[in-house]
N, CA, C and O atoms as a Tinker XYZ file with bonds, in Angstrom:
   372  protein
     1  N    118.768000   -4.032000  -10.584000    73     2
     2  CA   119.440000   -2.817000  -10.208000    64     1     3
     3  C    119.784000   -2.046000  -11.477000    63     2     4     5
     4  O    120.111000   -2.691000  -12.473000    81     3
     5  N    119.727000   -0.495000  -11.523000    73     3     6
     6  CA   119.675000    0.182000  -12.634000    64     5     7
     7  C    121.591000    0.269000  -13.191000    63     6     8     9
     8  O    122.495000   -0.158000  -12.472000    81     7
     9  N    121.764000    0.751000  -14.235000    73     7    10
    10  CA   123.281000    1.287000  -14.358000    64     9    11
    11  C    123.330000    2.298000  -13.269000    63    10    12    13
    12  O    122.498000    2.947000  -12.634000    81    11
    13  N    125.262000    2.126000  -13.310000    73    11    14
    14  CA   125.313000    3.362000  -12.305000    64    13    15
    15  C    125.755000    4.222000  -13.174000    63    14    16    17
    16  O    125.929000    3.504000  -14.159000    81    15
    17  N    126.127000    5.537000  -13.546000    73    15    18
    18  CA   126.145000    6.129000  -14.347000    64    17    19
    19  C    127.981000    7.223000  -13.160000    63    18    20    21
    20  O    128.444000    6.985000  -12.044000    81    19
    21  N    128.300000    8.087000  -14.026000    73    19    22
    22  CA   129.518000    8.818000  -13.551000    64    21    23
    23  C    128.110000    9.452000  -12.123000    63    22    24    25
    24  O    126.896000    9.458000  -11.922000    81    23
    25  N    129.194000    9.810000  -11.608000    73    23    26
    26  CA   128.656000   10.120000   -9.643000    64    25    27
    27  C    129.568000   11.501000   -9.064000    63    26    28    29
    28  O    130.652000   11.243000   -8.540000    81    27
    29  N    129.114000   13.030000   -9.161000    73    27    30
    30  CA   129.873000   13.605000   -8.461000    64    29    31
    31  C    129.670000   13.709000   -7.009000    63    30    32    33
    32  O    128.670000   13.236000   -6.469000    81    31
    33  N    130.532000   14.276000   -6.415000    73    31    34
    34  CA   130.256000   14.413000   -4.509000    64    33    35
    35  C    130.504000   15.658000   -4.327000    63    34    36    37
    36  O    131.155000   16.457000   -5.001000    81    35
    37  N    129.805000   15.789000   -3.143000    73    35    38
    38  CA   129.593000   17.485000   -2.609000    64    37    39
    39  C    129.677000   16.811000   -1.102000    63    38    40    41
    40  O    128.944000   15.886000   -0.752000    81    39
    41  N    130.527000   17.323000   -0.397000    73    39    42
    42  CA   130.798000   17.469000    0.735000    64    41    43
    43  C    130.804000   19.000000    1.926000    63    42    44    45
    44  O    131.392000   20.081000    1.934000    81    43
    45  N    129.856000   18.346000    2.766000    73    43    46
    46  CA   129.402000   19.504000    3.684000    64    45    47
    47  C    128.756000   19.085000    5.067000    63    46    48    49
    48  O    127.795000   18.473000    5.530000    81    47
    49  N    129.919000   19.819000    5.449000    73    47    50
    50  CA   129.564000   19.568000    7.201000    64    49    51
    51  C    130.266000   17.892000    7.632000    63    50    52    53
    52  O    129.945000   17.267000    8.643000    81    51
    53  N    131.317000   17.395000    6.530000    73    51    54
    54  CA   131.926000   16.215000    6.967000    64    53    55
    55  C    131.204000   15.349000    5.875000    63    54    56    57
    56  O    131.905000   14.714000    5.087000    81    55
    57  N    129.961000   15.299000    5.799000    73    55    58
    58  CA   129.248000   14.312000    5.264000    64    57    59
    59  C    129.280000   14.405000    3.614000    63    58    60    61
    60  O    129.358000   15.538000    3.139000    81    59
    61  N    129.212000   13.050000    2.534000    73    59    62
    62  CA   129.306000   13.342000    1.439000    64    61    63
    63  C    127.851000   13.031000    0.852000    63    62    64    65
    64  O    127.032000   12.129000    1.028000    81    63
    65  N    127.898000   14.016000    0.190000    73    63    66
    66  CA   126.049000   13.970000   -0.968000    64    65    67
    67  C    126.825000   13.478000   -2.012000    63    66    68    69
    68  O    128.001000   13.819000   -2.140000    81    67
    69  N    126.136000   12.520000   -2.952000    73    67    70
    70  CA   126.257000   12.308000   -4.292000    64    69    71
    71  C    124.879000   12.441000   -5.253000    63    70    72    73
    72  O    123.723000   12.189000   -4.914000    81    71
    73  N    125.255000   12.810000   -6.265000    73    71    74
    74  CA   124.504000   13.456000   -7.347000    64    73    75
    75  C    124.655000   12.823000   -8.786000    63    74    76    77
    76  O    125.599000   12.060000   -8.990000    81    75
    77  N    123.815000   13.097000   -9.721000    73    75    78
    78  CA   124.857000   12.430000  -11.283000    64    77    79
    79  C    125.794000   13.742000  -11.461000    63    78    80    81
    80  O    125.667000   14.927000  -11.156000    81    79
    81  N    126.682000   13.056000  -12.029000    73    79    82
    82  CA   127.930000   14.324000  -12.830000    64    81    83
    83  C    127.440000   14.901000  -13.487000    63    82    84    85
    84  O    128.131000   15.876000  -13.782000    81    83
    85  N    125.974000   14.875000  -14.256000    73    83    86
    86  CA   125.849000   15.900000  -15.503000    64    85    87
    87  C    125.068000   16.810000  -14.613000    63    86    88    89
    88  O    124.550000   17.754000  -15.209000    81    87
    89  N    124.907000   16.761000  -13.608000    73    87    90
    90  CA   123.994000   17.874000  -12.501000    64    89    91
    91  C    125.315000   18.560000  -12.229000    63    90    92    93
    92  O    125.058000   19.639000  -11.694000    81    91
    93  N    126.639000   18.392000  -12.371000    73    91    94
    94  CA   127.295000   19.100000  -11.579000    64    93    95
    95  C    126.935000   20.860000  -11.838000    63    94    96    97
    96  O    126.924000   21.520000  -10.799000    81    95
    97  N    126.715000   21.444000  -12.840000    73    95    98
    98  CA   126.181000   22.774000  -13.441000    64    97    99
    99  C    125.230000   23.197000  -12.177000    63    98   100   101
   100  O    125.571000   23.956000  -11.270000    81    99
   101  N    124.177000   22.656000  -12.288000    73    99   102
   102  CA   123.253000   22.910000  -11.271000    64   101   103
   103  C    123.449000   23.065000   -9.998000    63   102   104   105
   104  O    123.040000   24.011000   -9.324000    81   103
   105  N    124.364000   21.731000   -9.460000    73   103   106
   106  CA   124.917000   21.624000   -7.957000    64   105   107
   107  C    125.357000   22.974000   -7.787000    63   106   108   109
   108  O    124.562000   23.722000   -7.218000    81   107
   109  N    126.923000   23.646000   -8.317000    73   107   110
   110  CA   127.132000   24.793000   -8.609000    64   109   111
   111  C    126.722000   26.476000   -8.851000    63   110   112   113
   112  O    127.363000   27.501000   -9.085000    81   111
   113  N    125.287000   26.124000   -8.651000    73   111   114
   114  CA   124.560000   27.054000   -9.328000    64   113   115
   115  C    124.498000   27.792000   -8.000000    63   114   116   117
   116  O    124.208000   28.980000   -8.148000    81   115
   117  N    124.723000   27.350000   -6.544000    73   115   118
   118  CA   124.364000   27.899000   -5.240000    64   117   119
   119  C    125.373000   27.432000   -4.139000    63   118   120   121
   120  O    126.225000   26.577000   -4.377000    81   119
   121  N    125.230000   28.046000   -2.904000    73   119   122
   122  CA   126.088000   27.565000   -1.803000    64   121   123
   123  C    124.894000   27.068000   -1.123000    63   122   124   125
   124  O    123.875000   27.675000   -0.794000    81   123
   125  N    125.357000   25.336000   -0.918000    73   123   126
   126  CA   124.335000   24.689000   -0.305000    64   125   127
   127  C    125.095000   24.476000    1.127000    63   126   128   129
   128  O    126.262000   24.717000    1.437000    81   127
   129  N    124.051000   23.958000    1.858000    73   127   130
   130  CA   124.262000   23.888000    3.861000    64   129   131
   131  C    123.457000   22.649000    3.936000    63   130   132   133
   132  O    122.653000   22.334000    3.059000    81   131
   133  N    123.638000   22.101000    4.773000    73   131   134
   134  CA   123.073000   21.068000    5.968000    64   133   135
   135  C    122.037000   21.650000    6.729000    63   134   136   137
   136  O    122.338000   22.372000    7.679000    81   135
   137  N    120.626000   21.393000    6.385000    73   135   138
   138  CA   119.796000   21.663000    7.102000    64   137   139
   139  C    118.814000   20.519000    7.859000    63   138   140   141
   140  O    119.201000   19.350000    7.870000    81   139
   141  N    117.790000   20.812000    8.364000    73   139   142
   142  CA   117.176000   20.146000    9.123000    64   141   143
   143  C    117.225000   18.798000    8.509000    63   142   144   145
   144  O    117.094000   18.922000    7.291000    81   143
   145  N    117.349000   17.687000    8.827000    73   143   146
   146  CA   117.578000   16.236000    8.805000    64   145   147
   147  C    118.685000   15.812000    7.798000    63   146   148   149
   148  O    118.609000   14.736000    7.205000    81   147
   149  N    119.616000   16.594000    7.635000    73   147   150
   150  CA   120.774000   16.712000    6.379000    64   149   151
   151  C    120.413000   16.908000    5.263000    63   150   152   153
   152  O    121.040000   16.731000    4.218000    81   151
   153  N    119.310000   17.313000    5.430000    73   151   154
   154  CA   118.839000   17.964000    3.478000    64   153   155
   155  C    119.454000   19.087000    3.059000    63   154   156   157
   156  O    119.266000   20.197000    3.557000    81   155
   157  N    120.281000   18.812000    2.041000    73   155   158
   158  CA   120.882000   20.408000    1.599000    64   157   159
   159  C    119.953000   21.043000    0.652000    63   158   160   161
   160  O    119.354000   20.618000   -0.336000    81   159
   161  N    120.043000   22.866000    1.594000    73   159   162
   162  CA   119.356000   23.847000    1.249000    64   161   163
   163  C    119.829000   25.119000    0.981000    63   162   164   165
   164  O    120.953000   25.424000    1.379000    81   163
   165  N    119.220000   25.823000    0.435000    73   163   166
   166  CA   120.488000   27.459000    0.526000    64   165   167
   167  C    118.803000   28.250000   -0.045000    63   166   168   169
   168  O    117.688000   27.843000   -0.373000    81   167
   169  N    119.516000   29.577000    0.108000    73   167   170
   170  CA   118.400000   30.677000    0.153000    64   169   171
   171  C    118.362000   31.189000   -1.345000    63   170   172   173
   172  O    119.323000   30.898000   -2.057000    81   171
   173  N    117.255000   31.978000   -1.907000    73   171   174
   174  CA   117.384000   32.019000   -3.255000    64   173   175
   175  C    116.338000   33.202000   -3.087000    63   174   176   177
   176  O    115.199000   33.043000   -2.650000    81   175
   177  N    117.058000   34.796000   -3.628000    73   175   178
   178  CA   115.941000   35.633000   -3.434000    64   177   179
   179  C    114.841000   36.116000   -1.851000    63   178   180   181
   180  O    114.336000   35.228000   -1.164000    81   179
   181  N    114.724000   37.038000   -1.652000    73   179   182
   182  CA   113.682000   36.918000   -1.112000    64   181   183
   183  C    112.742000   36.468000   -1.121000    63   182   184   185
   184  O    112.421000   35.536000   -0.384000    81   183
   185  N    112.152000   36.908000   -1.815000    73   183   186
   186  CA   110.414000   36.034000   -2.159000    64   185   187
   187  C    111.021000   34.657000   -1.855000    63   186   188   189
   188  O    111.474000   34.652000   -0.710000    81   187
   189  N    111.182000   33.497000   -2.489000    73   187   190
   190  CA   111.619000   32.158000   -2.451000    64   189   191
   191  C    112.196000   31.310000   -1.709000    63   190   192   193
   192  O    112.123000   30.087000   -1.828000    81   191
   193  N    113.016000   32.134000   -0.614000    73   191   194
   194  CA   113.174000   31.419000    0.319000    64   193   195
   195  C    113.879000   30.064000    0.157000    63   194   196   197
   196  O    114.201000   29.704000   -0.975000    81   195
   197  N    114.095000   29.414000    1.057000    73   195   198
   198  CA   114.911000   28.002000    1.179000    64   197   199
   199  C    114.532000   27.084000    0.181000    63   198   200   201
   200  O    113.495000   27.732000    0.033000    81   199
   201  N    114.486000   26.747000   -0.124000    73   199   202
   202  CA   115.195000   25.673000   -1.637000    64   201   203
   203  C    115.904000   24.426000   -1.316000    63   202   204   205
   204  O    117.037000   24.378000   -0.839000    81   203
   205  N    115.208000   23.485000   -1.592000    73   203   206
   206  CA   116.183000   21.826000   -1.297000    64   205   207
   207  C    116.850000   21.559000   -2.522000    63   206   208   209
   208  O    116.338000   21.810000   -3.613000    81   207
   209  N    117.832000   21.121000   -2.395000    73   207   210
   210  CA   118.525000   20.581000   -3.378000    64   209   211
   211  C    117.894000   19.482000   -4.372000    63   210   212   213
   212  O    117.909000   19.571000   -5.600000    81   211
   213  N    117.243000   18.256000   -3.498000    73   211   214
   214  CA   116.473000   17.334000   -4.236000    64   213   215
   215  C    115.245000   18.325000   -5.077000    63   214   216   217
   216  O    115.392000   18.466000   -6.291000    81   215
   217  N    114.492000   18.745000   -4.640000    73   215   218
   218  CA   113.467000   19.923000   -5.597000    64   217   219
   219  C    114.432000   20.380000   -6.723000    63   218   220   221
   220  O    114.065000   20.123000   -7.870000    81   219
   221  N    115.709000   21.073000   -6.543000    73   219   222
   222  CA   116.025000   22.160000   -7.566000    64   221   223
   223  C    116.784000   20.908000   -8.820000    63   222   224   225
   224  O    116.687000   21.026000  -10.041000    81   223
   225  N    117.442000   19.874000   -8.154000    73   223   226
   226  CA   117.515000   18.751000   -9.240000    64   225   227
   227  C    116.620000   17.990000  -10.312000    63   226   228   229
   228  O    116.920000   17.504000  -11.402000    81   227
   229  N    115.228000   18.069000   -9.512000    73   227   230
   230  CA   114.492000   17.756000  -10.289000    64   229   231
   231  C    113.269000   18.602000  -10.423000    63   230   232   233
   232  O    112.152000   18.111000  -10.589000    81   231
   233  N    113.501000   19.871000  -10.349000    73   231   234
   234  CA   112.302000   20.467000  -11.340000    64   233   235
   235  C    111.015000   20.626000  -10.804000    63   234   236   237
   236  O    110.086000   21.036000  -11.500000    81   235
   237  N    110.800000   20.125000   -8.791000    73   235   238
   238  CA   109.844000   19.867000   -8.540000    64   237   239
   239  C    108.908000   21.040000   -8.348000    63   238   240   241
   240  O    109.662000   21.897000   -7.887000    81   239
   241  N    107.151000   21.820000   -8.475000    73   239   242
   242  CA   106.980000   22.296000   -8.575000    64   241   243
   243  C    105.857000   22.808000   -7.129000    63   242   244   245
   244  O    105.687000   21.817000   -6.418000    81   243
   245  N    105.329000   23.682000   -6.739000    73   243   246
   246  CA   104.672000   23.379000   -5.728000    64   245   247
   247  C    103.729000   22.706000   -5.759000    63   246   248   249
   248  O    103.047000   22.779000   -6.781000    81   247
   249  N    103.341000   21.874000   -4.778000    73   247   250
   250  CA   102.391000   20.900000   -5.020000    64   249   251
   251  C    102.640000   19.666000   -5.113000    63   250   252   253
   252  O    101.786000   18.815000   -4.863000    81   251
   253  N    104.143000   19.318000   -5.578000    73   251   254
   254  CA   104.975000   18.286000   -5.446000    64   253   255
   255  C    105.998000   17.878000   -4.410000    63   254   256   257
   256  O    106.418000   18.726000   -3.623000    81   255
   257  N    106.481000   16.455000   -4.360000    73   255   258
   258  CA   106.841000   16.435000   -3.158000    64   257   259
   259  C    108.004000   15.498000   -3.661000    63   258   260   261
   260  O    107.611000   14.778000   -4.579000    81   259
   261  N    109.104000   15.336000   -3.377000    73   259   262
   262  CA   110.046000   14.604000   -3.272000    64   261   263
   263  C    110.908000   13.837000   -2.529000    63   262   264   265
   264  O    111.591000   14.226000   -1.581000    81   263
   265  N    110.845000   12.579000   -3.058000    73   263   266
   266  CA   111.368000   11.490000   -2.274000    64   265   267
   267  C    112.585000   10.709000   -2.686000    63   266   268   269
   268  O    113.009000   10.384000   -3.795000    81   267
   269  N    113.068000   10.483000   -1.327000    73   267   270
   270  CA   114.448000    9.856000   -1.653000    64   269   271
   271  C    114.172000    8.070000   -1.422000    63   270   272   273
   272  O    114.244000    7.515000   -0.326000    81   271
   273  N    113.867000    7.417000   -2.662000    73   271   274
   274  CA   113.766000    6.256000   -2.718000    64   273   275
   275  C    114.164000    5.323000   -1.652000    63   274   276   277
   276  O    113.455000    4.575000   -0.979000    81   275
   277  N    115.756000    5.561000   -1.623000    73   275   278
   278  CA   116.189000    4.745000   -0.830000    64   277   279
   279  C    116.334000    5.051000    0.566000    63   278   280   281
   280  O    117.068000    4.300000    1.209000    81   279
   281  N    115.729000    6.096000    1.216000    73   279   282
   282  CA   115.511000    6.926000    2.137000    64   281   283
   283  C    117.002000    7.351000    2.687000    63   282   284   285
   284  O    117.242000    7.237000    3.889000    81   283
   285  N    117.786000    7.739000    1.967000    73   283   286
   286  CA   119.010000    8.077000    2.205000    64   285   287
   287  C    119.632000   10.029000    1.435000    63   286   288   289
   288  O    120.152000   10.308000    0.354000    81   287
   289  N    119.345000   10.673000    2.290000    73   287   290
   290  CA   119.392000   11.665000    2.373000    64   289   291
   291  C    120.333000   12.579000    1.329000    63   290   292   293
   292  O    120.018000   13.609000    0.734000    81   291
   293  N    121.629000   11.825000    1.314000    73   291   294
   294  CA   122.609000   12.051000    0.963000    64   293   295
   295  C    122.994000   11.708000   -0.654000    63   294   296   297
   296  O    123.816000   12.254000   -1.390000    81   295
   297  N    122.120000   10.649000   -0.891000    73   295   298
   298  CA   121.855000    9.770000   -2.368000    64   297   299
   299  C    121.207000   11.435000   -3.214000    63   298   300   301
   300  O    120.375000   11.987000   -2.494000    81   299
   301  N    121.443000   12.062000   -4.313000    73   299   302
   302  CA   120.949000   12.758000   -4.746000    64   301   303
   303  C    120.337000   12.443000   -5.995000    63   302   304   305
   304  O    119.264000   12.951000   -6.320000    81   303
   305  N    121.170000   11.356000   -6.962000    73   303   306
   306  CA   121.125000   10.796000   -7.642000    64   305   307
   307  C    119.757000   10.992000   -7.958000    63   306   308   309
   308  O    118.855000   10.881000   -7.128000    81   307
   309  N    119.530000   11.405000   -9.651000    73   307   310
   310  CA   118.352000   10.879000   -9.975000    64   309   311
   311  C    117.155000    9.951000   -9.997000    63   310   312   313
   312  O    115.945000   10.155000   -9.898000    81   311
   313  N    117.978000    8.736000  -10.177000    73   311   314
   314  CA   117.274000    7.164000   -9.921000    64   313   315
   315  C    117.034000    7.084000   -8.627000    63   314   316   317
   316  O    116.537000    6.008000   -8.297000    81   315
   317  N    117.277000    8.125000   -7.463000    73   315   318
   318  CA   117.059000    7.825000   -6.107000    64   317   319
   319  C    115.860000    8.639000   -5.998000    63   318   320   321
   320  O    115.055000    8.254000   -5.150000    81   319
   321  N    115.657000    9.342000   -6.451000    73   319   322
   322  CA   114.828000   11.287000   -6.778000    64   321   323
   323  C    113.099000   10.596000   -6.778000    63   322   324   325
   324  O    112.902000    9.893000   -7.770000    81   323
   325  N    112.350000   10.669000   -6.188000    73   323   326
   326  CA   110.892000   10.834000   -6.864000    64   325   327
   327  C    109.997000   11.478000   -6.689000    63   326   328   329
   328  O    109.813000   11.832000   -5.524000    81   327
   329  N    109.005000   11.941000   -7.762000    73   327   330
   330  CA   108.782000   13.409000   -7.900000    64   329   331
   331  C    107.103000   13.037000   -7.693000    63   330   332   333
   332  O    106.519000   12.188000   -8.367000    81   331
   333  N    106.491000   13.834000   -6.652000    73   331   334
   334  CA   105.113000   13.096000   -6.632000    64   333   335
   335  C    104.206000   14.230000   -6.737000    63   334   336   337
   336  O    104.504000   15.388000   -7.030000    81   335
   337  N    102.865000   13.669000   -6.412000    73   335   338
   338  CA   101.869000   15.155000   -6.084000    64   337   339
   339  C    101.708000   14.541000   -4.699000    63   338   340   341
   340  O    101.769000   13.346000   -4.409000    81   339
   341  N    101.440000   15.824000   -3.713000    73   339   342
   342  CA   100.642000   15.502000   -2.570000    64   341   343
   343  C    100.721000   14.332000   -1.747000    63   342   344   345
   344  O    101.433000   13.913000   -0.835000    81   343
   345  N     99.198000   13.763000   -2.756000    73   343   346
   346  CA    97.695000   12.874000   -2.267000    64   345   347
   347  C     98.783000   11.330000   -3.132000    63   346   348   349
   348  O     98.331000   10.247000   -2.759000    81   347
   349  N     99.447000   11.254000   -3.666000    73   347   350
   350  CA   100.193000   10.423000   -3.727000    64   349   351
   351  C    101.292000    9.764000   -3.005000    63   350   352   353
   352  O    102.358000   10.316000   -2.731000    81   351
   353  N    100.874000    8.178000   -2.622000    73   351   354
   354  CA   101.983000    7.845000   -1.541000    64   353   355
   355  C    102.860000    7.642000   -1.979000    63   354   356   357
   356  O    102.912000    7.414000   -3.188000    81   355
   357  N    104.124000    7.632000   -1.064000    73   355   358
   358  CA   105.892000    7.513000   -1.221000    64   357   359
   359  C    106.492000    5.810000   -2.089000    63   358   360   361
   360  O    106.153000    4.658000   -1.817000    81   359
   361  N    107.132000    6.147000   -2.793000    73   359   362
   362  CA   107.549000    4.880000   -3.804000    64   361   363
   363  C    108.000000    4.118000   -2.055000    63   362   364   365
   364  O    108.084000    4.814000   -1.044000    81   363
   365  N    108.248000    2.496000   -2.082000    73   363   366
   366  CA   108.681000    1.647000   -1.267000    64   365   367
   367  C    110.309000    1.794000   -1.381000    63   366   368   369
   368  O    110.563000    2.455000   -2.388000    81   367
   369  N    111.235000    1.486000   -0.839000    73   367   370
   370  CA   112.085000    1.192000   -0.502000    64   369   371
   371  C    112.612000   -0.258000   -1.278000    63   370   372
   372  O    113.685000   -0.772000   -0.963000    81   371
């Protein structure tokens, strides 16, 4: 099991997301919501449209796809984060 490192929380809609603390800048950067399967999302621009939180944490680009390791929605955490292409299957659990 990896270190755990400092952990902030974002709470929305009752439920708590955790993230690393040095993301808190970023977290901040938008008003996020509870969207379809509890993925937090918020709008950004016209052109751009909805925006996941896991993507904007890590940088993902189109074409990439991101996965929550531990299939837990709410885990934002980096070490939970994985950043794929496509045609590449999902890390295991």
């Amino acid at each position: 099991m990896g270190s755990v490192g400092k952990v902030g929380e974002l709470i929305v809609d009752g439920a708590y997301y955790l993230f690393d603390a040095e993301q808190v800048d970023r977290v901040q950067e938008h008003y996020w919501y509870a969207g379809r399967g509890g993925r937090l999302c918020t709008h950004v621009g016209v052109r751009r449209g909805t925006i996941y939180l896991s993507r904007h944490l890590t940088n993902a680009v189109p074409g990439q796809r991101v996965s929550h390791i531990n299939g837990d929605v709410t885990d934002l955490r980096l070490q939970n984060l994985s950043v794929r292409t496509l045609d590449t299957p999902a890390p295991l659990p």
